[in-house]
Steps between C-alpha positions, in 0.01 A plus 500: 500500500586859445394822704443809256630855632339819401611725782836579632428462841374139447843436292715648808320325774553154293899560397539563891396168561757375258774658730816325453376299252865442276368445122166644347372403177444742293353600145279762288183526216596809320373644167686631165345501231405858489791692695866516534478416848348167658204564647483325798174345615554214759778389706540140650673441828543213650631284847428143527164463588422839426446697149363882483364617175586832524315835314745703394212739380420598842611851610802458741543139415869551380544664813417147708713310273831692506653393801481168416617517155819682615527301832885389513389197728233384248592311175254510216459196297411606172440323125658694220476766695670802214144627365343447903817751642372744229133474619589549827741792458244671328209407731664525830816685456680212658673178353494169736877426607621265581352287202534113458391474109387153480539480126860641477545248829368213270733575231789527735440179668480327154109440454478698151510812394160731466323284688115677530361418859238256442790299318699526821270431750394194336860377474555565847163435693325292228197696559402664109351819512214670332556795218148603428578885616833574342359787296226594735419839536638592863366834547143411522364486789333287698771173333316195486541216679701358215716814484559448891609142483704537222702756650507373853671177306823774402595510858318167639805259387809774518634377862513108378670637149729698727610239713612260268704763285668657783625133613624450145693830484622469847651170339654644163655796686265703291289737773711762414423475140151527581546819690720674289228485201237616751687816566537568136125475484436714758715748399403487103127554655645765709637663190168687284747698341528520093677255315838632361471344185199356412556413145700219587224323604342532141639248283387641165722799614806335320344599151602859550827715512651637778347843443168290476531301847572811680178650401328208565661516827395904521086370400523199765653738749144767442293148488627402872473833627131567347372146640609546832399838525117416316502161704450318132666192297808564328331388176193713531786837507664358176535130410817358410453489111449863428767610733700331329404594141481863630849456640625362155388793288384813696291737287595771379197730645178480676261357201759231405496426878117469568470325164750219644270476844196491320601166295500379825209419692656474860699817439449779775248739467639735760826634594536498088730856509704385771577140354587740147780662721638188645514364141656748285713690752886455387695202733699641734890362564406316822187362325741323272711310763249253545501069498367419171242180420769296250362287219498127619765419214758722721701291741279197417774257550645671829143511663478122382844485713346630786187305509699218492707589779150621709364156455811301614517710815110396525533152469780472736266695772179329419406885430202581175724681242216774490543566909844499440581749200243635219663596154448852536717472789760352306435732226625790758782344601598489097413888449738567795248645718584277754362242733145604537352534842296184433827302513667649798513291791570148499406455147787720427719283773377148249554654142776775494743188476346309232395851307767767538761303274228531223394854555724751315710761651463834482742658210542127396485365176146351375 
C-alpha cells in the first residue's frame, strides 16, 4: 500500500518518523513534451514497508521535501536517475545526494548495461512488473488507482535491487565507481548553464565549412537561450534542419531570409529579426576557434584503433563498452580537446594506458 501526500505538513510529520532511516528510495513522474523544463508532477519515496506518493503540485510541497533530498545522512536510491535530477532541480531547487543509481550500479556490477527497471527488478526479485502507465499523463489530478500502483511499484522494489548491487560492488572494489558517476550527475544537473558548443551534438553539422559550423554554433547558441528563457522545446525555437541550411547559406537580406523560414513549416514565427541578426552578422575571431563536427571518413582508422582498445579494457573488467567510453568521447580525444569530463575518474585511471599510445600528440605528425 501507498499513502498519498497533498500537504506539507502531512509530508513533514511522516519523514520525521523515518528519522535515521539510512537509504530512501526515491523517484519522479515529470512531463516534457511541451517545455524545456520537466515538469514535475509526482514524486515517489519510499522505506521498506512504507511508500508516499507525493504532490509536488501542492504549494510548499518542495519546501517539505528539501531536507531530505539534501540530507548528507540519507542515501537516495534512484533508477536512471539523469532526467529525475533535472525534474527535481527544477521543481524543488534541490538535487538528492548522496545518490545510489541502481542502473549505473547494475552495469558496474556486471548485470548489463541500460538495464530499464522492470528488467532489473525481475532479474533480481523475480517479481515482473506492470507498464500500463508509462506515458500517463501525470499532471492530472485526482491519478487513478492504476496511476498510483504503477508508480508506488518505482520505489516498492528499490531497497531489495539495492542490496544485492551494493554486495556485488562491495565485492569488485567498484563502490567508488558508483559514486564518482553520481557526482558527475549531480553536478551536470547542477549545471543549467548553456552549452558551449552545441553543434557538436548535431551530426549533419559535418556537411558545412568552418565558417558554416560557427554560425550554426551562433543559431544553436540564440535557440538555448530563447528555450530556456520561453520555457519551450529546442525544436519548437528552430529545428535542427533549417538551422542548419540557414547556417550553410545565410541570405543575403530580409525577403531571402523569410522566404527560407517560410519553406519550412516548423520555422519560428517570432523572434524572426533577431534570428536575421544572429545569422548574417560577420564571425568574429573567437567565434572561429571552435571544435569542429569532422566527416566520419576523417580519422576512421584511428577511431577504429581506439574502439578496439575501449573494448579490450572492457572485456578484461567485465565493464559494457558503452558505460565505459562512447565514440564521441574518443572522437575528442582525436581533435585534441582532451579527455572529456565524462572520462575523468577511474575511467581515465582504466584507458589512458591502452589509449594514449594511439592518440596523437600535439605538434605531431598525422
Amino acid at each position: 500500500m501507498s499513502l498519498w501526500i497533498d500537504t506539507p505538513q502531512a509530508l513533514s510529520e511522516r519523514l520525521a518518523r523515518w528519522a535515521g532511516q539510512p537509504l530512501v528510495a526515491l523517484d519522479t513522474e515529470f512531463i516534457r513534451e511541451r517545455t524545456y523544463y520537466p515538469q514535475l508532477a509526482l514524486v515517489q519515496i519510499a522505506i521498506p514497508d512504507d511508500i508516499l506518493l507525493v504532490d509536488p503540485l501542492v504549494p510548499g510541497m518542495d519546501a517539505a521535501l528539501r531536507p531530505l533530498l539534501v540530507d548528507p545522512a540519507v542515501t537516495k536510491l534512484m533508477h536512471s536517475a539523469s532526467e529525475d535530477l533535472q525534474a527535481l532541480q527544477r521543481g524543488c531547487a534541490a538535487l538528492p545526494a548522496p545518490l545510489f543509481d541502481t542502473q549505473v550500479a547494475a552495469a558496474l556490477a556486471g548485470l548489463g548495461a541500460g538495464l530499464g527497471y522492470q528488467k532489473l527488478v525481475e532479474q533480481v526479485t523475480g517479481i515482473t512488473l506492470a507498464k500500463g502507465e508509462t506515458r500517463s499523463d501525470w499532471l492530472r489530478r485526482p491519478l487513478s488507482e492504476s496511476q498510483r500502483e504503477y508508480a508506488a511499484d518505482d520505489v516498492r522494489h528499490l531497497h531489495a535491487v539495492h542490496a544485492l548491487l551494493d554486495a556485488r560492488l562491495h565485492e569488485l572494489g567498484r563502490h567508488a565507481w558508483l559514486q564518482g558517476d553520481a557526482e558527475r550527475s549531480l553536478r551536470q544537473a547542477a549545471q543549467e548553464g548553456e552549452e558551449p558548443y552545441p553543434h557538436l551534438a548535431v551530426r549533419s553539422a559535418q556537411s558545412l565549412d568552418a565558417a558554416g559550423q560557427a554560425r550554426l554554433c551562433r543559431i544553436l547558441r540564440w535557440r538555448d537561450i530563447e528555450a530556456r528563457r520561453s520555457d519551450k522545446p529546442k525544436s519548437w525555437i528552430i529545428d535542427n534542419e533549417l538551422a542548419v541550411a540557414l547556417a550553410r547559406r545565410p541570405p543575403q537580406d530580409q525577403g531571402e531570409f523569410n522566404a527560407t523560414l517560410d519553406r519550412h513549416p516548423k520555422a519560428p514565427r517570432k523572434a524572426r529579426g533577431e534570428l536575421f541578426d544572429r545569422v548574417t552578422a560577420p564571425l568574429a575571431a573567437d567565434e572561429l576557434d571552435i571544435p569542429l563536427v569532422k566527416a566520419d571518413s576523417l580519422d576512421k582508422q584511428r577511431v577504429k584503433a581506439l574502439q578496439e582498445a575501449v573494448a579490450t579494457v572492457a572485456q578484461q573488467h567485465g565493464l559494457p563498452e558503452g558505460l565505459l567510453c562512447a565514440r564521441r568521447h574518443l572522437e575528442a580525444l582525436l581533435e585534441g580537446r582532451g579527455w572529456p569530463d565524462a572520462l575523468q575518474g577511474w575511467r581515465r585511471e582504466l584507458l589512458e594506458p591502452a589509449l594514449a599510445p594511439l592518440i596523437p600528440r600535439a605538434g605531431a605528425p598525422g
